[in-house]
C-alpha positions as CSV (number, residue, x, y, z in Angstrom):
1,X,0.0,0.0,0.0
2,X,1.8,3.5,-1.1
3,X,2.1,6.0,1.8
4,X,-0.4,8.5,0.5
5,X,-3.5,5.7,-0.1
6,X,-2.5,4.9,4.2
7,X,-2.2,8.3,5.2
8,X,-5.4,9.0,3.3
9,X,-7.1,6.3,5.5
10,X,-5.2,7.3,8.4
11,X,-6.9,10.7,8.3
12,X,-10.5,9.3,7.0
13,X,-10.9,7.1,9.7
14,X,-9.2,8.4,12.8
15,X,-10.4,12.0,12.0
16,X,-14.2,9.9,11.9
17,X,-13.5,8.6,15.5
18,X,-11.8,12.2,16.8
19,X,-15.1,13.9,15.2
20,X,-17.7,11.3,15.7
21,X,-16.9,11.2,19.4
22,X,-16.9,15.2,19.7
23,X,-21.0,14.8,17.7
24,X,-21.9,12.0,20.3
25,X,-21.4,14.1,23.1
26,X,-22.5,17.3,21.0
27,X,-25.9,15.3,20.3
28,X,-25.3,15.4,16.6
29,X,-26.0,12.9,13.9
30,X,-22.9,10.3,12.9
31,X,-24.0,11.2,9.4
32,X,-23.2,14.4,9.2
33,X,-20.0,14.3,10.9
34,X,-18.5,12.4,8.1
35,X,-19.2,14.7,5.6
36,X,-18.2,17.5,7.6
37,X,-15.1,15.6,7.9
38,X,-14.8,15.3,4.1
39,X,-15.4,19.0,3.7
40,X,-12.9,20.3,6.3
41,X,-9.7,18.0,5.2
42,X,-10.8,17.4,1.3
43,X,-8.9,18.8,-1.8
44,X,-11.3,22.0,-1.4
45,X,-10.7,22.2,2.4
46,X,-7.1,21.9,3.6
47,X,-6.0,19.6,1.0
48,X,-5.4,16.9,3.7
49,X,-6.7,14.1,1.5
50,X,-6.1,14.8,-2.4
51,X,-7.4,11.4,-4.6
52,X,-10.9,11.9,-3.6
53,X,-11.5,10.0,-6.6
54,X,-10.2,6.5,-5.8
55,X,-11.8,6.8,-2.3
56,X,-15.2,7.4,-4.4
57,X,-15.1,4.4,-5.8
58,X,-14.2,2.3,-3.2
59,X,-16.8,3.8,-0.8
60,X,-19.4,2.6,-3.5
61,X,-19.1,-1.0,-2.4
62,X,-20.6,0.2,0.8
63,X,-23.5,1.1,-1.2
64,X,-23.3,-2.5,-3.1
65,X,-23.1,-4.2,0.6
66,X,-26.1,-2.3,1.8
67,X,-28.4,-3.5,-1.6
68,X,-27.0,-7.2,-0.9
69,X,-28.0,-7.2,2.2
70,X,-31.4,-5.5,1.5
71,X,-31.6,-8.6,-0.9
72,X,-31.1,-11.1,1.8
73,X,-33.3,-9.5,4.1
74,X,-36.1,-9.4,1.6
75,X,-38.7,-12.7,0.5
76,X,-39.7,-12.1,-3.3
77,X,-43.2,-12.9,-2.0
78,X,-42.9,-10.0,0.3
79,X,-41.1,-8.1,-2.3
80,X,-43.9,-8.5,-4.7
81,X,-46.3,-7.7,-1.9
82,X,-45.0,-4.8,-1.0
83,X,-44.9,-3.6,-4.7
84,X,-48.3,-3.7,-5.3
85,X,-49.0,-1.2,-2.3
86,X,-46.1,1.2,-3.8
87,X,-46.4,1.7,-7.2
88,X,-49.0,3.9,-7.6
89,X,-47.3,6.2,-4.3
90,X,-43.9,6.2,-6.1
91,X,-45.2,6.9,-9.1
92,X,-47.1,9.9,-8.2
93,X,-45.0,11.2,-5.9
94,X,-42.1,11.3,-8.3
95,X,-43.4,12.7,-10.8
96,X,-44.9,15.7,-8.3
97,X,-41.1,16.0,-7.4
98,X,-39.7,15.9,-10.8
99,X,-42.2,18.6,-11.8
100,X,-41.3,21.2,-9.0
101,X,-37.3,20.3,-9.7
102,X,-37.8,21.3,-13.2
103,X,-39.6,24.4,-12.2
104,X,-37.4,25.9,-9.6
105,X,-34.8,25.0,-12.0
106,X,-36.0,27.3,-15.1
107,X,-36.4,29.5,-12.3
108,X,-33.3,30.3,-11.8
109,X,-32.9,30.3,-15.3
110,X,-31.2,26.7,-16.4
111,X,-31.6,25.3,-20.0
112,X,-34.5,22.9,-20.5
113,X,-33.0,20.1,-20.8
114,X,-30.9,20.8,-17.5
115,X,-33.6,21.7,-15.7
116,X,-35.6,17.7,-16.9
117,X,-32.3,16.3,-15.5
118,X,-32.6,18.4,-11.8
119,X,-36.2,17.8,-12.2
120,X,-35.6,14.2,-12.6
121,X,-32.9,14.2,-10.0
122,X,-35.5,15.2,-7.4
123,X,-37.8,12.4,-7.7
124,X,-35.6,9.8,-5.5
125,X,-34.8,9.6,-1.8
126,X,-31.9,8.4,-0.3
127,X,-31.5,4.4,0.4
128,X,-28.3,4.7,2.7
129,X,-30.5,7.3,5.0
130,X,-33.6,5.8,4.8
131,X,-32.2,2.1,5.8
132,X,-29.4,3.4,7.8
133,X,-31.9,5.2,9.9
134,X,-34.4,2.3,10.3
135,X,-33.8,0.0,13.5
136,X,-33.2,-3.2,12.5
137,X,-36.0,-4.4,14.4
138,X,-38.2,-2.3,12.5
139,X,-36.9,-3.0,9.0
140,X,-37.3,-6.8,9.2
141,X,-40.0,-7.1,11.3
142,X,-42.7,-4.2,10.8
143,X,-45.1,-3.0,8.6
144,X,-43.6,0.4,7.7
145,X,-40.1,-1.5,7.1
146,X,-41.5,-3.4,4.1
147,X,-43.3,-0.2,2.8
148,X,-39.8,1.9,3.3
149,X,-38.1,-0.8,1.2
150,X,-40.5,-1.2,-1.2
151,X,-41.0,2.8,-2.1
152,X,-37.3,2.7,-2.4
153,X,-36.6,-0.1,-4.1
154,X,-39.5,1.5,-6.7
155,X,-37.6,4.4,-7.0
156,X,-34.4,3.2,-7.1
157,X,-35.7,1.2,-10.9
158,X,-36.6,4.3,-12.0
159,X,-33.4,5.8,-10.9
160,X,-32.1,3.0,-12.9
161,X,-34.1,3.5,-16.0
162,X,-32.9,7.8,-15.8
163,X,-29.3,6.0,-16.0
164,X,-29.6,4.6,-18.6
165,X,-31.0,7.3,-21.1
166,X,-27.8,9.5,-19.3
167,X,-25.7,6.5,-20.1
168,X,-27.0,6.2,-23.6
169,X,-25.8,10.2,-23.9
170,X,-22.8,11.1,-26.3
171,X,-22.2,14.6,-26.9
172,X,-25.4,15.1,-25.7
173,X,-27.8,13.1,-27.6
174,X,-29.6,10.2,-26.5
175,X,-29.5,6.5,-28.1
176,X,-33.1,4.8,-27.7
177,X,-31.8,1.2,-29.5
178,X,-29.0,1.0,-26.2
179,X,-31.6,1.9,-23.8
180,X,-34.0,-0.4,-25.0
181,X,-30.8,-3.3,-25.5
182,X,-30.5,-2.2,-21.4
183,X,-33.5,-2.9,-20.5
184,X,-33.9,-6.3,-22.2
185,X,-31.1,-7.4,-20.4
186,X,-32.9,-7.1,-16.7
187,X,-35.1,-10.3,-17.6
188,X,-32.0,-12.6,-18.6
189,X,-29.9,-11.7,-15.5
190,X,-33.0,-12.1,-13.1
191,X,-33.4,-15.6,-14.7
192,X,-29.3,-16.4,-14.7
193,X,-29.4,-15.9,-11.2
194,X,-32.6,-17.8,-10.0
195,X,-30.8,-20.4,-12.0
196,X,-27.0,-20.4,-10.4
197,X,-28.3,-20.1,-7.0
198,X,-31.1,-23.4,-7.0
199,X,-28.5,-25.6,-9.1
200,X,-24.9,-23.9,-7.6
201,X,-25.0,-22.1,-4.9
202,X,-27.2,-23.3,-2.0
203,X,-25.8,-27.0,-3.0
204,X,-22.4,-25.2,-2.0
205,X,-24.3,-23.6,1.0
206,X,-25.6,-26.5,2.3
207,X,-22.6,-28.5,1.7
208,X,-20.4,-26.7,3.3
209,X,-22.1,-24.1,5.9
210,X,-20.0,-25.3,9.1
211,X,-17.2,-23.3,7.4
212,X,-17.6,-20.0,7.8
213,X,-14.7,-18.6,6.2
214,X,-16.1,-20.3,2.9
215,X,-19.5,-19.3,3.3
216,X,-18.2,-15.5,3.9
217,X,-16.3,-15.5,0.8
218,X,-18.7,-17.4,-1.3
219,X,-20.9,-14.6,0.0
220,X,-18.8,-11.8,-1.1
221,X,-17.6,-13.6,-4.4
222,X,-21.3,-14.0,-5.4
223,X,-22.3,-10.4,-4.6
224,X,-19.9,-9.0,-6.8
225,X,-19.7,-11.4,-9.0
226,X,-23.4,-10.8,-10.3
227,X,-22.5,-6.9,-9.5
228,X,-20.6,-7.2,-12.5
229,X,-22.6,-8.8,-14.8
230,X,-25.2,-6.5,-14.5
231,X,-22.5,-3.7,-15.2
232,X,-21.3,-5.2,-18.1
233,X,-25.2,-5.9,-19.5
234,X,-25.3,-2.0,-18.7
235,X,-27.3,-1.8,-15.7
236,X,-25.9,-0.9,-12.5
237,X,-23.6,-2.5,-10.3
238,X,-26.7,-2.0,-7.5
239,X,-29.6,-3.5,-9.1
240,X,-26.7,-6.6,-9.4
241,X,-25.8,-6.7,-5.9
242,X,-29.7,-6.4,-4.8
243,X,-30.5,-9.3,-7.3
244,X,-27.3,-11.2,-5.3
245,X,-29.3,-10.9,-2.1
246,X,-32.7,-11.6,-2.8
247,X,-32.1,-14.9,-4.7
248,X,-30.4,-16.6,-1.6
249,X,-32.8,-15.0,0.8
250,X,-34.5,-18.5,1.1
251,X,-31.6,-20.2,2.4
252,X,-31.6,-20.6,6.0
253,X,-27.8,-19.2,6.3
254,X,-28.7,-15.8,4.9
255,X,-29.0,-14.3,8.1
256,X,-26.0,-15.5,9.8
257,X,-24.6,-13.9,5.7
258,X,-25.9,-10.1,6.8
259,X,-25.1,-10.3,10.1
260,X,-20.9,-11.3,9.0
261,X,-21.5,-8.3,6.4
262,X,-22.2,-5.7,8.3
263,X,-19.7,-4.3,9.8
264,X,-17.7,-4.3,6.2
265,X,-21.0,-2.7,5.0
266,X,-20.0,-0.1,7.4
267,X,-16.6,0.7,7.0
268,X,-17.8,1.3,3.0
269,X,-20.6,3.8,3.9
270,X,-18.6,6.3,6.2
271,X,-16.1,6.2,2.9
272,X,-18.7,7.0,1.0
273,X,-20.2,10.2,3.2
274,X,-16.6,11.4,4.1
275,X,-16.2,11.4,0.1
276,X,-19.3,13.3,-0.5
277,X,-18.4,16.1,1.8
278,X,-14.9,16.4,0.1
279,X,-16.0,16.3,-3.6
280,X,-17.8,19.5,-3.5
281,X,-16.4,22.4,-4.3
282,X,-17.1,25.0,-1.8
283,X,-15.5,28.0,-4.1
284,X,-18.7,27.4,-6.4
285,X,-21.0,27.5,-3.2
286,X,-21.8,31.3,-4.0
287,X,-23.0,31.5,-7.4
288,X,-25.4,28.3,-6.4
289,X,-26.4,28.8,-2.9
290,X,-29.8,30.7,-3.2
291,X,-30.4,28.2,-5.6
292,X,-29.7,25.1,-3.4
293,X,-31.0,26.3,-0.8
294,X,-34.8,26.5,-2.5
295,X,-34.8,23.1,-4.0
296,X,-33.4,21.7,-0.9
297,X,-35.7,23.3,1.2
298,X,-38.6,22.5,-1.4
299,X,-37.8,19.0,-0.9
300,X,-37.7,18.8,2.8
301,X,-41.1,20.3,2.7
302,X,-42.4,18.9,-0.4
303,X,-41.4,15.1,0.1
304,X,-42.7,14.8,3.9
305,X,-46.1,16.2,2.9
306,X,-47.0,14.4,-0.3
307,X,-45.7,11.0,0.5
308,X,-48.1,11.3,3.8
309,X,-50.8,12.3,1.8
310,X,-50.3,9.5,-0.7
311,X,-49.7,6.8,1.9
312,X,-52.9,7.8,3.7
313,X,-54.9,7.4,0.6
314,X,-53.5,3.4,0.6
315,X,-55.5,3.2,3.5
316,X,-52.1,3.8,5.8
317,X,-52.4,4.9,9.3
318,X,-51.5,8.5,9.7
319,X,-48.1,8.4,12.3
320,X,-46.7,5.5,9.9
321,X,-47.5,7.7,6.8
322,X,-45.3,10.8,8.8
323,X,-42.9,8.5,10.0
324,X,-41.9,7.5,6.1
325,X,-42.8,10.4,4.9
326,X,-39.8,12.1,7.0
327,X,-37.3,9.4,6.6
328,X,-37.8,9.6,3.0
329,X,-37.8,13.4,3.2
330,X,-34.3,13.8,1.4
331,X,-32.9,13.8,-2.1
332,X,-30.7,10.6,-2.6
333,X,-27.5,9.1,-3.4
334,X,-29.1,8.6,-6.9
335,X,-29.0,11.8,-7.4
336,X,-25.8,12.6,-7.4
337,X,-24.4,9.7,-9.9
338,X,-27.6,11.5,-11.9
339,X,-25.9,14.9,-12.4
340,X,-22.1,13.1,-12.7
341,X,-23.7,11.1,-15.4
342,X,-25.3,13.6,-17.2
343,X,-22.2,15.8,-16.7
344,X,-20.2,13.5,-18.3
345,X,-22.4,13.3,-21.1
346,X,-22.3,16.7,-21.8
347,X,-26.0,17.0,-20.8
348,X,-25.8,19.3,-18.2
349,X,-23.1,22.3,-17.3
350,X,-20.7,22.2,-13.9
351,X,-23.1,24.8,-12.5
352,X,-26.1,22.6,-12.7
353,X,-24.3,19.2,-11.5
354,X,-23.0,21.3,-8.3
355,X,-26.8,22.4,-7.5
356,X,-28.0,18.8,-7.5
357,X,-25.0,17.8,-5.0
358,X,-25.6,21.1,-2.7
359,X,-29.1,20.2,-2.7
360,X,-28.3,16.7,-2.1
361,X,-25.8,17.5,0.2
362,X,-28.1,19.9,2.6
363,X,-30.9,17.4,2.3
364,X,-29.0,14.4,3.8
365,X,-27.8,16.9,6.7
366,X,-31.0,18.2,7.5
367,X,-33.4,15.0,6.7
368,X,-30.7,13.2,9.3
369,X,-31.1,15.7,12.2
370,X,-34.9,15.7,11.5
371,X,-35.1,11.7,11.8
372,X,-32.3,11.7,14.5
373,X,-34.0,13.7,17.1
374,X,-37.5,12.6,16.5
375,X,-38.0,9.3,15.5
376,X,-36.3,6.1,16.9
377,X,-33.0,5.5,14.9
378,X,-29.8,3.3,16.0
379,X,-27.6,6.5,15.8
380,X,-30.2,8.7,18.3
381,X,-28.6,11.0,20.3
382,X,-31.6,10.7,22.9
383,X,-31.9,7.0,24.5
384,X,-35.7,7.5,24.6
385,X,-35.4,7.4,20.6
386,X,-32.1,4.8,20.2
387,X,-33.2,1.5,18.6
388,X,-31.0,-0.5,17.2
């Protein structure tokens, strides 16, 4: 390992348990201390930690962990259960969010087809928060844990389906045949997988379970493994790792999988917020911040209120349609692979991708103080409200 990659983790991970200790005892979310963190020593803080690009994409297989375990905390049968309660919600809900994202956008005068891009940007909330701030207790075993996972696991397909019309980009313009070559690929890689795990992998599972060193690799191998088939068919590296998790979710191991994954899960996802607070740039904060600050703020009022009216109308009781309404109250993750996607595609200009990760960015803090302080959470700074 060179001596910049270990002093980079030196200062990611010590500086996390120097600040994480000062938020404990300041009564302040974990969450936000990272990307504080990230801010503060970044390559647009002091310059502490430079390749904030290699750390990106490491931090990502936090994200992949988290959809893999999702998967192997998740029944198909519930899955589809929980889909038929969603759809219409996510639907209309995003498509209410995407409409006042496009708005604020042209007002503040951003092209069109910028503004359909922060517009469609708006219409996802954010799967690390949401989950992350869900007692564990109340994700596997409780009503409003299968609805949470359900609206975003809804959203995060059409996340997916945005992707790939960014993806299809060059130069600008968009390639319906690749999209639609995409999209046939889902069908095949849900059908490779059903097959591999009945007739490979839970004979290896049940062959061999007593050795937990095998099982933990065969675990990991498998994850990415399919993670990577499902980039190379050109979906996403998520929707992969999710499929991983939800094809062995029968097997009576699965649990005993999650629980050995977690704490790697972990050490991903604090990569992954430190690296969001030090890829902004804060010298571009000015020319964006009224700007931000009304789609972030539209959001955190917007997103509470619709998603509780929505959820109401399912015939949902009125404290569980708050409750998600709040924790989904944020813009997500999504989002910002959205506007470095369509960046990259020349779709969108460096002012516009930097108001979708402000927004972002200011959701995710204030969304985590909201849920934090007021509803229970594993990372509560109030023991009334810790569950873990």
């Amino acid at each position: 390992m060179s001596e910049t990659v270990f002093q980079s983790f030196f200062l990611i991970f010590t500086g996390s348990a120097i600040i994480a200790s000062m938020a404990i005892f300041g009564r302040q979310p974990l969450l936000v201390a990272y990307i504080t963190l990230g801010a503060l020593i970044g390559p647009y803080g002091l310059g502490w930690v430079q390749d904030v690009h290699l750390l990106s994409e490491i931090s990502e297989i936090g994200i992949i962990f988290l959809l893999f375990l999702l998967g192997l905390d998740l029944q198909p049968k519930s899955l589809l259960r929980a889909f038929r309660k969603v759809t219409v919600v996510t639907l209309i809900s995003s498509l209410i969010f995407a409409s006042a994202g496009y708005l604020i956008a042209r007002l503040f005068d951003f092209t069109t087809t910028e503004s359909l891009i922060i517009g469609a940007a708006m219409m996802f909330s954010s799967t690390i928060i949401g989950i992350k701030l869900l007692p564990t207790t109340i994700l596997h075993h409780r009503h409003i844990g299968e609805m949470m996972i359900g609206l975003l696991l809804m959203q995060d397909f059409l996340a997916i389906f945005v992707l790939l019309v960014l993806l299809s980009g060059d130069g600008g313009q968009i390639n319906i045949t690749q999209i639609g070559i995409t999209l046939l690929a889902l069908p095949l890689l849900i059908l490779f997988a059903w097959g591999f795990v009945r007739w490979v992998l839970l004979k290896l599972i049940a062959k061999f379970d007593q050795m937990g060193e095998y099982i933990f690799l065969l675990a990991i191998g498998w994850c990415m493994g399919l993670s990577e088939l499902a980039e190379v068919l050109g979906l996403s590296r998520e929707i992969g790792a999710f499929l991983a998790g939800i094809t062995i979710a029968s097997s009576p191991i699965s649990q005993h999988i999650a629980l050995t994954l977690k704490p790697l899960r972990d050490f991903f996802l604090i990569m992954f917020f430190f690296s969001l607070g030090a890829g902004f740039n804060l010298g571009l904060l000015p020319e964006i911040a009224l700007a931000a600050a009304t789609l972030g703020v539209a959001m955190l009022i917007l997103k509470p209120v619709i998603f509780r009216v929505l959820l109401e109308r399912q015939s949902e009781r009125k404290v569980l349609a708050w409750d998600l309404g709040f924790r989904l109250g944020q813009i997500s993750e999504f989002s910002l692979l959205i506007a470095y996607v369509a960046f990259n595609a020349s779709l969108i200009g460096v002012m516009a991708s930097h108001l979708i990760q402000a927004a972002a960015i200011l959701t995710f803090l204030v969304s985590s103080y909201i849920v934090t302080f007021n509803f229970p959470n594993p990372i509560a700074v109030s023991e009334k409200l810790r569950r873990n």
